[in-house]
C-alpha positions as CSV (number, residue, x, y, z in Angstrom):
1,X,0.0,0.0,0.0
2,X,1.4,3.1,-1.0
3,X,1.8,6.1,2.0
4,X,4.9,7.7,0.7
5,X,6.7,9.5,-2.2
6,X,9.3,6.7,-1.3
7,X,7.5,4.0,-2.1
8,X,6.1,5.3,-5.5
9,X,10.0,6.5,-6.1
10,X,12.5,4.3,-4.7
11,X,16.2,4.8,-5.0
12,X,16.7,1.9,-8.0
13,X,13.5,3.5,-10.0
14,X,15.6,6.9,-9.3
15,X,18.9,6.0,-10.4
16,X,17.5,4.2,-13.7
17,X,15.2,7.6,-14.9
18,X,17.7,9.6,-13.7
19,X,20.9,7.9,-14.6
20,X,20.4,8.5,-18.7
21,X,22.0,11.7,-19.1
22,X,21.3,14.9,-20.0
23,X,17.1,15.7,-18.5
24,X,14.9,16.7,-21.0
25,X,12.6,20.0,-20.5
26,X,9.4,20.4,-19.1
27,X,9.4,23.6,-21.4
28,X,9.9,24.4,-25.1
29,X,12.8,26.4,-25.4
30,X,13.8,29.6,-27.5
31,X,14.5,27.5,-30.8
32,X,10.8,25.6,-30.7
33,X,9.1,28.5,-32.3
34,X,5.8,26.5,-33.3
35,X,5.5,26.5,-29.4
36,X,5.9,30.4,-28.9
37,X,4.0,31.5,-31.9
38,X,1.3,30.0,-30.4
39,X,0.8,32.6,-27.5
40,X,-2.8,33.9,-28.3
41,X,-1.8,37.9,-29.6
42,X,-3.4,39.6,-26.9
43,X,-0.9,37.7,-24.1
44,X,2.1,38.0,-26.2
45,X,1.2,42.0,-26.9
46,X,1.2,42.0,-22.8
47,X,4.5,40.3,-22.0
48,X,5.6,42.3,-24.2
49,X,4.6,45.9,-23.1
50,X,5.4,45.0,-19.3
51,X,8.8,44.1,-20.4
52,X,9.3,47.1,-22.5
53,X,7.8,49.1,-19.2
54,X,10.5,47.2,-17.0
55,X,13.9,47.6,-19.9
56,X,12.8,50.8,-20.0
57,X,14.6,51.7,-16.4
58,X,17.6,51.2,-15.0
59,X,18.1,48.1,-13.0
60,X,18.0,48.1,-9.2
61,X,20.6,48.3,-7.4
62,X,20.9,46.7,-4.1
63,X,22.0,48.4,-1.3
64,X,24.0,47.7,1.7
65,X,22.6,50.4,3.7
66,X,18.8,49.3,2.3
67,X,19.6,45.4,3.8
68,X,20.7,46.4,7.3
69,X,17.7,48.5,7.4
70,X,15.8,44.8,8.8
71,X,17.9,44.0,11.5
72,X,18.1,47.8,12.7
73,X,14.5,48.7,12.3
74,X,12.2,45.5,10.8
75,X,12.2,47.3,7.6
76,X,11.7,44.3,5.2
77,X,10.2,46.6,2.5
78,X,12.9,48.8,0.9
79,X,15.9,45.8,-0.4
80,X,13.2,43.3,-1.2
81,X,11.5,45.8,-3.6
82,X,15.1,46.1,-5.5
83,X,15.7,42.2,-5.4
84,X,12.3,41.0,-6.4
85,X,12.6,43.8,-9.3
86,X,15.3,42.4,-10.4
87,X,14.0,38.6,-10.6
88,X,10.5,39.7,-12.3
89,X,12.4,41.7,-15.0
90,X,14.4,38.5,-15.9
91,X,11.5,36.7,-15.9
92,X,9.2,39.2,-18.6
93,X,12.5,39.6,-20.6
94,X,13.0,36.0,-20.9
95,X,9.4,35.6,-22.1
96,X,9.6,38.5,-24.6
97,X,12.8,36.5,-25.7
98,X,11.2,33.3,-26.1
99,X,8.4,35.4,-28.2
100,X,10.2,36.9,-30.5
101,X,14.2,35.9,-30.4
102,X,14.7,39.5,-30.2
103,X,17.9,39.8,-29.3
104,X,17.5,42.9,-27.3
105,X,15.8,40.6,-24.4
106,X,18.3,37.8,-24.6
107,X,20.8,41.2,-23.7
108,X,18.8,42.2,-21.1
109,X,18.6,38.4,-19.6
110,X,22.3,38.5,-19.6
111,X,22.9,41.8,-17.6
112,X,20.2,40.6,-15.4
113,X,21.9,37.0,-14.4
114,X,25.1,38.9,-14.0
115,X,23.8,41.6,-11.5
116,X,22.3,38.4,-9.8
117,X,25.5,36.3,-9.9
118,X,27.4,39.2,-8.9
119,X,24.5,39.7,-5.6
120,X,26.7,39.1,-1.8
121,X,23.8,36.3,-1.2
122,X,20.4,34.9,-3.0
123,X,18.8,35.4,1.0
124,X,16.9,38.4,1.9
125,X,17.8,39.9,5.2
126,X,14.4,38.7,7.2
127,X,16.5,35.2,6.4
128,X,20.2,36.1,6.7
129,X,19.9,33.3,9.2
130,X,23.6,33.5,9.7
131,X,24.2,37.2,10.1
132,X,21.0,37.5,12.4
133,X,22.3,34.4,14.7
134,X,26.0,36.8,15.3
135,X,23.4,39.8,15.4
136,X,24.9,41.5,12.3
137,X,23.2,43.4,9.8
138,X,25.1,42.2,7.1
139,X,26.3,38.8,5.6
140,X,30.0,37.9,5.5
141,X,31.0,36.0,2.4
142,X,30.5,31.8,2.8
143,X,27.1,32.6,4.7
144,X,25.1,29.7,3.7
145,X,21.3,30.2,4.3
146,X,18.9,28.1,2.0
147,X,15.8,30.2,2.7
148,X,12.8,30.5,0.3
149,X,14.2,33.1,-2.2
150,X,18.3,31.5,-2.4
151,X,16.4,28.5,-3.8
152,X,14.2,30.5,-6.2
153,X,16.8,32.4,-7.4
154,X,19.0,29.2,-8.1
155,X,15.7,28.1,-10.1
156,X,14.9,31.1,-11.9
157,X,18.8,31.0,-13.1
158,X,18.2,27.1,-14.2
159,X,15.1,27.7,-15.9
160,X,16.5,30.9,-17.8
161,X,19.3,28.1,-18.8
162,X,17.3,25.6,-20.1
163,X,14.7,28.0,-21.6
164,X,17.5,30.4,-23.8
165,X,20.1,28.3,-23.8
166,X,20.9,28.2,-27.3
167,X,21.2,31.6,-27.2
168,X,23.3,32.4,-24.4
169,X,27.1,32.7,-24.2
170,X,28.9,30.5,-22.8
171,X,30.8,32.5,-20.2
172,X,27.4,33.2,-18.9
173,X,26.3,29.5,-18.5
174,X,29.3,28.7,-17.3
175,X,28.5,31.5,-14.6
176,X,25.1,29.9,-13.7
177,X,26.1,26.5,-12.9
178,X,29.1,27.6,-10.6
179,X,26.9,29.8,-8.6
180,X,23.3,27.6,-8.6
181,X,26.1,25.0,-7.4
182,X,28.0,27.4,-4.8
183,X,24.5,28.6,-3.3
184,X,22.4,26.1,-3.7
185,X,22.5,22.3,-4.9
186,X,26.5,21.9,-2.4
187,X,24.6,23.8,0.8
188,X,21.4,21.2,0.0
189,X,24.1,17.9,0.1
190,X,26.3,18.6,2.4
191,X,23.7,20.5,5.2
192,X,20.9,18.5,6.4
193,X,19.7,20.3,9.3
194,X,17.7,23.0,7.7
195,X,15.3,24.1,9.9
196,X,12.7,24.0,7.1
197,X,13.2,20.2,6.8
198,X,13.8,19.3,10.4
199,X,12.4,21.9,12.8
200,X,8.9,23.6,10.9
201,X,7.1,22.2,8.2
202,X,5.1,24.4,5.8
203,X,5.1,25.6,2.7
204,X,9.2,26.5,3.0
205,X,9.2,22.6,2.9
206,X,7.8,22.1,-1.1
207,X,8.6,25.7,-2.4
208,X,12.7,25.1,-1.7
209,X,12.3,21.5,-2.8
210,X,10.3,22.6,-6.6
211,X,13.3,24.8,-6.9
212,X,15.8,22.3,-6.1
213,X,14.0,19.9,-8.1
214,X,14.4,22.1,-11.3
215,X,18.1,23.1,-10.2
216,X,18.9,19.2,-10.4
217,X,17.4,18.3,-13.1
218,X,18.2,21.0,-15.3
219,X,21.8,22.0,-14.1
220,X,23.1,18.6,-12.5
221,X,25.5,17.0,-15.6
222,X,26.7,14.1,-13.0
223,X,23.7,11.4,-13.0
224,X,24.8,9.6,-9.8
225,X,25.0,13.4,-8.5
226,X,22.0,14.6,-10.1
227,X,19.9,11.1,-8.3
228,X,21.4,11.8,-5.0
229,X,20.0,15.5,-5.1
230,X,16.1,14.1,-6.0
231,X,16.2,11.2,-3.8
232,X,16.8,13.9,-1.0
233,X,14.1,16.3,-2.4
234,X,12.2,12.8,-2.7
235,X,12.4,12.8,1.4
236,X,11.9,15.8,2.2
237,X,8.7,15.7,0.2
238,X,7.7,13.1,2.7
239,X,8.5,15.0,5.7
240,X,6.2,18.0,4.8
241,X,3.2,15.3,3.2
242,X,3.5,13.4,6.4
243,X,2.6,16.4,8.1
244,X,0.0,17.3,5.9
245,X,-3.7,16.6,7.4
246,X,-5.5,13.8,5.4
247,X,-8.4,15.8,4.4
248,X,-5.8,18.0,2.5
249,X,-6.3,21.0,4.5
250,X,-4.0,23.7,4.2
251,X,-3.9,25.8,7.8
252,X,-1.7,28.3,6.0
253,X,-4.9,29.5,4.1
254,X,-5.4,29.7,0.3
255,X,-2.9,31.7,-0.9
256,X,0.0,29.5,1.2
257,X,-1.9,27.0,-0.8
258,X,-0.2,28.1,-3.9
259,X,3.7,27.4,-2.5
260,X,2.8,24.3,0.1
261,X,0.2,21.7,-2.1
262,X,1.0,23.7,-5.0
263,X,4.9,23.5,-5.3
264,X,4.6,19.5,-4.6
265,X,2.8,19.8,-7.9
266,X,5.8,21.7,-9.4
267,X,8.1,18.9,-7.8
268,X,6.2,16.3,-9.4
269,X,5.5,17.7,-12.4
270,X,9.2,18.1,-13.2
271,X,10.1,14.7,-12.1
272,X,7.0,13.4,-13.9
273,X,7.6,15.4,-17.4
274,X,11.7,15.5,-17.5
275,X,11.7,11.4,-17.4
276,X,8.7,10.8,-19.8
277,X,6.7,9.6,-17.2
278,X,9.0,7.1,-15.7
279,X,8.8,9.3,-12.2
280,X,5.4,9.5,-11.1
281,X,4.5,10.5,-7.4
282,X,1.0,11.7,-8.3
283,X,-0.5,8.3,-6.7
284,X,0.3,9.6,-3.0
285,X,-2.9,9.6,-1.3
286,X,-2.6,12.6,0.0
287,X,-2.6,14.0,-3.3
288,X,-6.1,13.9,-4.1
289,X,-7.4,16.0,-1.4
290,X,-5.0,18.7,-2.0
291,X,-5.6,19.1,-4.9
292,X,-9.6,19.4,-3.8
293,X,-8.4,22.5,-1.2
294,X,-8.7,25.8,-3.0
295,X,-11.9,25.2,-5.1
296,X,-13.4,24.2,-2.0
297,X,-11.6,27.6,-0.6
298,X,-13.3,29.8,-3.0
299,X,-15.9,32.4,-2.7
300,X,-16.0,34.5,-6.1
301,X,-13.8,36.1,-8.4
302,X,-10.7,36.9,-6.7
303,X,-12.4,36.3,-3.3
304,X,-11.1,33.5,-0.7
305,X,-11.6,31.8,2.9
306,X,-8.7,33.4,4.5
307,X,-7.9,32.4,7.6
308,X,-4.3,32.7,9.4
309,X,-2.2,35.2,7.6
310,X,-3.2,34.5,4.0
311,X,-4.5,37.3,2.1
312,X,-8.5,37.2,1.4
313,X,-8.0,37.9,-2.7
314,X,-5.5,35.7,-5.0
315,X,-4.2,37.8,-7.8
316,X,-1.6,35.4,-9.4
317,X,-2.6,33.7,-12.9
318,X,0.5,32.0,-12.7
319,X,-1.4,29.8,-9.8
320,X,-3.3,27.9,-12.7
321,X,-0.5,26.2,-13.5
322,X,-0.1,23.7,-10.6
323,X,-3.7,23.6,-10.0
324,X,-4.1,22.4,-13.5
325,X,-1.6,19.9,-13.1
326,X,-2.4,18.6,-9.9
327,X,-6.1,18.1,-11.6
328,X,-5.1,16.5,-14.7
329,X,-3.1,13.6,-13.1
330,X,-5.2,13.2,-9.8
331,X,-8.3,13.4,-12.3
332,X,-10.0,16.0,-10.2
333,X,-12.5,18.1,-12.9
334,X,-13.3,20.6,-10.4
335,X,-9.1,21.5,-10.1
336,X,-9.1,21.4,-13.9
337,X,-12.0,24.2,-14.0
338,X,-10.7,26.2,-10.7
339,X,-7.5,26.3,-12.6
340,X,-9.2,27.9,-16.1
341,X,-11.1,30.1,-13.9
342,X,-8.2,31.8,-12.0
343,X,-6.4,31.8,-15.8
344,X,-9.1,33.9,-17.1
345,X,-8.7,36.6,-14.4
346,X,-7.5,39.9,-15.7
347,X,-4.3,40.1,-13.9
348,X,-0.6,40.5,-14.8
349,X,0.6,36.9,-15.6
350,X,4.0,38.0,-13.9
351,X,3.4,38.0,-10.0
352,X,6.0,40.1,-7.6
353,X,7.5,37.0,-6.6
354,X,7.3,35.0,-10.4
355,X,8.2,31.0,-11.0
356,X,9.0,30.9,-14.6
357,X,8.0,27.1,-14.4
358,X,4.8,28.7,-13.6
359,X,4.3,31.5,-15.9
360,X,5.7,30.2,-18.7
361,X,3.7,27.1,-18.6
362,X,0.2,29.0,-17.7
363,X,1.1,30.8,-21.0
364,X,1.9,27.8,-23.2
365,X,-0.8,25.0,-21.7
366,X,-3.8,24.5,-23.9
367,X,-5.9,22.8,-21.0
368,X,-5.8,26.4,-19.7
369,X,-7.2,27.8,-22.7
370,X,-10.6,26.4,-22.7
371,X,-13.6,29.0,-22.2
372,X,-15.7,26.2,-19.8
373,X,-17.4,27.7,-16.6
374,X,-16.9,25.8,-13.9
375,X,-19.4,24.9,-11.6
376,X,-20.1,25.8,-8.4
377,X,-17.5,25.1,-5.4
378,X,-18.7,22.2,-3.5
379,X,-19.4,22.2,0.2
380,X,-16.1,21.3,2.4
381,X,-15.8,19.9,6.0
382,X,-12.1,19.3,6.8
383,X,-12.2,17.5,10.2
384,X,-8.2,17.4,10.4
385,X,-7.6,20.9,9.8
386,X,-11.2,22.0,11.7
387,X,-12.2,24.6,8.9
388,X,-15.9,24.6,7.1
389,X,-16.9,25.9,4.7
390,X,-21.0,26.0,3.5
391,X,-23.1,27.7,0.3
392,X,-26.6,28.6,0.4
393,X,-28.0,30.7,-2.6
394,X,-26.4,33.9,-1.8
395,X,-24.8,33.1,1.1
396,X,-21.0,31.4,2.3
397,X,-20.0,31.0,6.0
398,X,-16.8,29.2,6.7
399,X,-15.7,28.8,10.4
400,X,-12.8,27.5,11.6
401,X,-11.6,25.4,14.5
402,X,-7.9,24.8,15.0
403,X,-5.1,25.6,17.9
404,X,-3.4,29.0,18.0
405,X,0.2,27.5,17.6
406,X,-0.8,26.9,13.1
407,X,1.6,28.4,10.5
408,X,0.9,32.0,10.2
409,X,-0.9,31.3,13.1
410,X,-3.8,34.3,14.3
411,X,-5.6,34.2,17.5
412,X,-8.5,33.2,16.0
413,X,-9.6,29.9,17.5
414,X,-14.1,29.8,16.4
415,X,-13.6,32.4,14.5
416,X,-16.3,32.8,10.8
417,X,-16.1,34.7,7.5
418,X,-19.6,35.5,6.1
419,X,-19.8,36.5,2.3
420,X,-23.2,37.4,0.6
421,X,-23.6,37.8,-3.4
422,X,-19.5,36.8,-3.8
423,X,-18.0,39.1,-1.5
424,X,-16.7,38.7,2.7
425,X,-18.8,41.0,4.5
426,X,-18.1,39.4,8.1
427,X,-14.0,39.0,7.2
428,X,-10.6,37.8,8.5
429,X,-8.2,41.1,7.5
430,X,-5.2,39.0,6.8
431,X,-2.1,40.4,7.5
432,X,-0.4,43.4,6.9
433,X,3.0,44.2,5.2
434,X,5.8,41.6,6.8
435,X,8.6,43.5,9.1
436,X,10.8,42.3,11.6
437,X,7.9,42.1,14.1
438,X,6.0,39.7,12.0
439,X,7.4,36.7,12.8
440,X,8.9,37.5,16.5
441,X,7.9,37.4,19.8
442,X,6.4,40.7,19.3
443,X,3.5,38.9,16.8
444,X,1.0,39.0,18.9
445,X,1.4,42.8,19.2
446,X,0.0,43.3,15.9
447,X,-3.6,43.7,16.6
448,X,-4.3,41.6,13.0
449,X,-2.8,38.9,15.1
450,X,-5.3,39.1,18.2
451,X,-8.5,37.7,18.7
452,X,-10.1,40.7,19.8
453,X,-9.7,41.4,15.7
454,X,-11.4,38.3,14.9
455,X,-14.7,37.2,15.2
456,X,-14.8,35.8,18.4
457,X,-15.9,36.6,21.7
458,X,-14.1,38.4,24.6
459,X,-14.8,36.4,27.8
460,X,-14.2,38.1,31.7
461,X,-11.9,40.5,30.5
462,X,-9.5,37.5,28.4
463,X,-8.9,37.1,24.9
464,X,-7.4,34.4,22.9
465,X,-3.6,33.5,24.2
466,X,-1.4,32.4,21.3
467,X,0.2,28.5,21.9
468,X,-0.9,24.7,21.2
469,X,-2.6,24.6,24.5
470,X,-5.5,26.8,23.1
471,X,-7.8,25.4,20.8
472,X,-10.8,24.0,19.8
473,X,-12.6,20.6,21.1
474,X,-15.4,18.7,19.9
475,X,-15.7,20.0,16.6
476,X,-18.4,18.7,14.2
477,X,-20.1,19.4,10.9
478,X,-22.8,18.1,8.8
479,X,-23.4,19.6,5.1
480,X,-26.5,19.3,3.4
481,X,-29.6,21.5,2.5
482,X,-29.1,22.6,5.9
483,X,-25.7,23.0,7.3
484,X,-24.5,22.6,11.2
485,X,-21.7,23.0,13.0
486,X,-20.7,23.0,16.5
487,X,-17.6,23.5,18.5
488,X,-16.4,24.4,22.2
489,X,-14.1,27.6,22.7
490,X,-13.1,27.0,26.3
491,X,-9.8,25.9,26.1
492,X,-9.2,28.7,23.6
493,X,-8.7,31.2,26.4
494,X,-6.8,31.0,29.6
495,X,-7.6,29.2,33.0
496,X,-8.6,33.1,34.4
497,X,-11.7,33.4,32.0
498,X,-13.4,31.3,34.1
499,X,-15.3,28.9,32.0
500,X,-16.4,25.0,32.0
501,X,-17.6,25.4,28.3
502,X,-18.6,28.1,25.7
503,X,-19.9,26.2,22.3
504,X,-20.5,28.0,19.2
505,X,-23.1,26.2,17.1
506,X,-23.7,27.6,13.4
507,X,-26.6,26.5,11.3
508,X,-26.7,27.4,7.6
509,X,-29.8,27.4,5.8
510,X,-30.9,30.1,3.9
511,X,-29.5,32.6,6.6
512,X,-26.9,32.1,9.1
513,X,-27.2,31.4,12.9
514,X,-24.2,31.5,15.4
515,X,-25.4,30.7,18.7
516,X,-22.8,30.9,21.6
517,X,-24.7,28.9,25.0
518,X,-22.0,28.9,27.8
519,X,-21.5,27.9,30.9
520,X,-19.2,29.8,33.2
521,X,-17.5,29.4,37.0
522,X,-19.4,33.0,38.3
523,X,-21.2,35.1,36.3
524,X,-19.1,37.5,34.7
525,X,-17.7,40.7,34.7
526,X,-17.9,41.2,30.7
527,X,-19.2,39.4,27.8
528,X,-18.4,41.3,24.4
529,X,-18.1,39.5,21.1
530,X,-16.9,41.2,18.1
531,X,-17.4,41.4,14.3
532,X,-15.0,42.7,11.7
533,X,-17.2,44.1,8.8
534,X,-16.3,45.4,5.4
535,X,-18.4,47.6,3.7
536,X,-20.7,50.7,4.2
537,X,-22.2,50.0,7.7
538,X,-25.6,51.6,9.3
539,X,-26.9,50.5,12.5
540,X,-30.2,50.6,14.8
541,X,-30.7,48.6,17.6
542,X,-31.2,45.0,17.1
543,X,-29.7,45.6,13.6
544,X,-27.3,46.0,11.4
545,X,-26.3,46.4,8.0
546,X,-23.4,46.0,5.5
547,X,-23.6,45.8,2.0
548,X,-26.1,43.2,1.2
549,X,-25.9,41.8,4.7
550,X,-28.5,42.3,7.8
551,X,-27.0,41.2,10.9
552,X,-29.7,41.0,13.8
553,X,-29.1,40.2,17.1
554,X,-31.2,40.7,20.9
555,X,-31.0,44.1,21.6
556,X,-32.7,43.4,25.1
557,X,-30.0,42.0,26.6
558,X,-26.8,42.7,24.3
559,X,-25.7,46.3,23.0
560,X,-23.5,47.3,19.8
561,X,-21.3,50.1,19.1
562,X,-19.8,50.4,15.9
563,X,-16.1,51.4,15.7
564,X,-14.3,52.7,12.8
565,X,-11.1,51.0,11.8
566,X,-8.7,52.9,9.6
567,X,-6.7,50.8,7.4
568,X,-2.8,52.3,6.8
569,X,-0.8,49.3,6.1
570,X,-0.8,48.8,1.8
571,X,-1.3,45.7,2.2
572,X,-4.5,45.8,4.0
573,X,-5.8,48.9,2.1
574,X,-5.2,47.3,-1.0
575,X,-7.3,44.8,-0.3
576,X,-10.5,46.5,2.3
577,X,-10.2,49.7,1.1
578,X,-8.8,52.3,4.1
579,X,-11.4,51.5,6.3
580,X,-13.7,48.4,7.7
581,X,-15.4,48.5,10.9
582,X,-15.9,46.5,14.3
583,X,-18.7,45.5,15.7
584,X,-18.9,45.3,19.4
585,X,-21.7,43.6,20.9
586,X,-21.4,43.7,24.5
587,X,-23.9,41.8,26.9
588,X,-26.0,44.4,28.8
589,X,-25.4,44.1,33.0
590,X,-28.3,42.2,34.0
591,X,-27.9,39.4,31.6
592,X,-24.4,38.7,32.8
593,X,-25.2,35.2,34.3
594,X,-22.8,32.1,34.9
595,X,-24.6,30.5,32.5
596,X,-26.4,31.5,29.1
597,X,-27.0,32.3,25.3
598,X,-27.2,34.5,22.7
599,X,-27.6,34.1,18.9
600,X,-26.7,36.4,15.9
601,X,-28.3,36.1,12.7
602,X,-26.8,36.7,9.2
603,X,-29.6,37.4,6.4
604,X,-29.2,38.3,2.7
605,X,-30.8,41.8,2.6
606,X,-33.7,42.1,0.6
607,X,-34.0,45.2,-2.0
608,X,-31.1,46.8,0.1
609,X,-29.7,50.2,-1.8
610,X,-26.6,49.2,0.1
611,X,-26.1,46.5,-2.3
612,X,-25.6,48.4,-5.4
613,X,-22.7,50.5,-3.9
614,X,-20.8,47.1,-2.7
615,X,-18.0,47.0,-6.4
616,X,-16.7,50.4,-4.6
617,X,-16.1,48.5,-1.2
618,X,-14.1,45.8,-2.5
């Protein structure tokens, strides 16, 4: 019975597909011009003018005094705007290569691998492991730090070798290999202790691996070499899947999605295409429901479940790619369709942070091409991860379960999105722009973080501590016409809130009902829940409205103010607008008992002139 990559790809079934030579491409290179003429006009007029828009700059430089700036102050921003310039104008001028053999793009390649080659390191400072650990700003030369963006670099450079190859000179290939070799595939062989492999497993785990993957196979002359480098990407793989949930829940949220199940798609998708085949991993079992994740995950358009730090809109055609693949050799339609949809959207093919694996194959797949709709997202109860997520005719609720120790983890234990008519009225914010902070022991600081930013209540005073110890129990689901779900919060909040149990039960039908019943040690000195709303907001008592939303709840025994949160952070803005709002709902004093209930009710509004404002609130 298969449970492993390992036991679909042993080390004899390795050293025979791998031992042949020279790897053949996933990708058509610069001299298969029936391949690139094919790029419909309209994407290949695109590529082009954001290319042109790029080469017509200078390149950026990157600056000492812009990479101390993390250590000294958390700035993260300024030298990773230069460095992930620099990679997504090699990537568009290696596409308008491969369009039209121009050689002023095969130039512009060049100067760009040199400025990379000549780069002090691949890492950006947030994982200068190294120089952080002797609490310097700056790396010394031989800092070896295999973080998320070395890797990518080292694949980028491999792709851009395989890809223009026969157009490149050889100085500069030559160039390529030494340093994907100095920086990336030696540190992977001779350094197993990565704490990405052996101390945290998310989506560093498959994102470093896809990039390794293409580094070996593409870069790797030696065969016996070239084995032993996918035989360890081959169990490493195994490490992050035999973390994975069953139910192929991703606690990262949607977006993560894209580098965690997604880049074990681009590891086995290489592996798969370069041997003809002869390297399949697709049959894992995990496989399958990963690939089922972010259709179920969708709301509308752009629009996602976002839980945890992942952002509530995906803007990244690129993304298809994977998802496609994935649904093509787990024969999952519904990935096949998801992936066409999220082609379709009218977004710049070349993310910030580009895989030309990625791009390159969203622009040259046919299955990706197709003008089908795809149906509607199917119902999803993930009882490993403890996230739901139900449809009604205008309606979506998810709610999610959990601990508050989950990558990207947010205080957030109970806490439900509510979208009507395709857009998250009753919304997780995400987080904002990554700093030093972000991932310190200052997180929880960031009021994003903290559960009194989530929807969840405030019991006696506590909120949500962060830590394994708080979480969830007895969470159920059932779908169907009318969907329940029930869960207890109490061990979500410390020993001083006082309470025996506080369950949250939601019922979907063609409204939603959260009902929180609890039972407490003394009846207490506060009970506030809040509700983080985007959109234009009015409120009487008993009600409340956002776009298309009515939100109702007892206004005998529970009051609400509504508080104005500014938005600042890009990020955020970008994706809210500069402003949602909380609702607090505070339990009035005589009906603070030890024990009782209160429900809220989410109903589509009816004939609502709030509705027909909601495009400018997205």
């Amino acid at each position: 019975m298969v449970k492993t990559l390992r036991d679909l790809l042993p080390e004899d079934v390795l050293a025979r597909a791998l031992g042949a030579g020279e790897m053949a491409g996933v990708l058509p290179g610069i001299d298969e011009r029936d391949a690139w003429s094919a790029v419909p006009d309209r994407e290949r007029a695109a590529i082009l003018e954001d290319a042109a828009e790029q080469a017509a700059g200078e390149w950026p430089a990157l600056l000492a005094s812009d990479f101390v700036l993390f250590q000294r102050g958390g700035d993260r921003g300024r030298y990773e705007t230069a460095y992930f310039m620099r990679r997504r104008r090699i990537v568009t001028s290696a596409l308008a290569a491969l369009l039209t053999r121009d050689e002023r793009w095969i130039s512009d390649v060049v100067d760009g691998v040199w400025l990379v080659c000549d780069e002090a390191t691949w890492t950006v400072p947030a994982h200068a492991t190294s120089a952080i650990e002797r609490g310097e700003p700056l790396p010394r030369p031989g800092d070896l730090d295999l973080d998320l963006f070395c890797a990518e670099t080292g694949g980028l450079l491999a792709w851009v070798d395989q890809l223009l190859g026969p157009v490149l000179d050889a100085v500069t290939r030559l160039r390529i290999s030494t340093e994907v070799d100095r920086r990336v595939l030696t540190p992977f062989l001779e350094i197993r202790d990565w704490a990405w492999l052996t101390r945290f497993t998310n989506n560093w785990n498959p994102w470093i691996h896809s990039n390794l993957t293409a580094c070996a196979l593409l870069l790797e002359p030696d065969p016996v070499r070239r084995t032993r480098l996918v035989s360890l990407v081959v169990d490493g793989l195994d490490v992050f899947l035999d973390s994975y949930p069953d139910d192929g829940g991703c606690d990262e949220g949607a977006s993560y999605w894209t580098r965690a199940g997604g880049s074990v798609a681009d590891c086995l998708v290489l592996l798969y295409d370069a041997t003809a085949g002869a390297l399949d991993g697709f049959g894992h079992p995990k496989l399958r429901p990963i690939t089922s994740y972010l259709p179920a995950m969708h709301i509308d358009d752009r629009w996602y479940v976002n839980f945890a730090d992942c952002p509530a809109q995906l803007a990244d055609p690129s993304a298809a790619y994977p998802l496609y693949q994935l649904g093509v050799h787990t024969d999952e339609p519904d990935a096949r369709e998801h992936a066409r949809e999220i082609r379709r959207r009218d977004d710049p093919l070349v993310p910030r942070i580009p895989s030309m694996l990625r791009v390159a194959g969203t622009l040259l797949e046919p299955g990706l091409r197709s003008d089908d709709e795809a149906g509607p997202a199917r119902d999803v109860w993930l009882p490993d991860t403890e996230v739901l997520v139900a449809r009604s005719d205008r309606l979506l609720v998810a709610v999610k379960g959990g601990h508050n120790a989950e990558s990207h983890n947010h205080n957030d234990v109970g806490s439900l999105i509510v979208a009507v008519d395709g857009v998250p009225r009753v919304i997780d914010l995400g987080v904002g722009t990554y700093t030093r902070q972000t991932f310190s022991d200052e997180r929880y600081q960031i009021f994003t973080m903290q559960s009194g930013y989530h929807n969840v209540p405030r019991i006696n005073g506590s909120e949500q501590p962060p830590g394994r110890d708080y979480h969830a129990t007895g969470m159920t689901a059932e779908l169907g016409d009318r969907t329940t779900c029930e869960l207890d919060l109490a061990r979500a909040y410390p020993a001083e809130a006082g309470i025996r149990f506080w369950r949250r039960r939601l019922v979907l039908d063609q409204a939603v009902e959260l009902t929180d019943t609890w039972d407490l040690d003394e009846a207490p000195r506060e009970l506030v829940w809040h509700l983080i709303l985007h959109g234009r907001t009015s409120h009487e008592d008993g009600t409340i409205r956002v776009n298309g939303l009515t939100i109702t709840y007892d206004a005998d025994t529970v009051s609400a103010v509504l508080e104005p949160l500014p938005l600042t952070d890009p990020r955020l803005s970008a994706v809210w607008g500069n402003q949602v709002t909380r609702a607090v709902l505070t339990a009035n004093p005589p009906h603070l008992n030890r024990t009782g209930a209160t429900t809220v009710s989410f109903t589509p509004a009816v004939n609502d002139l709030l509705r027909e404002e909601h495009d400018g609130q997205q």
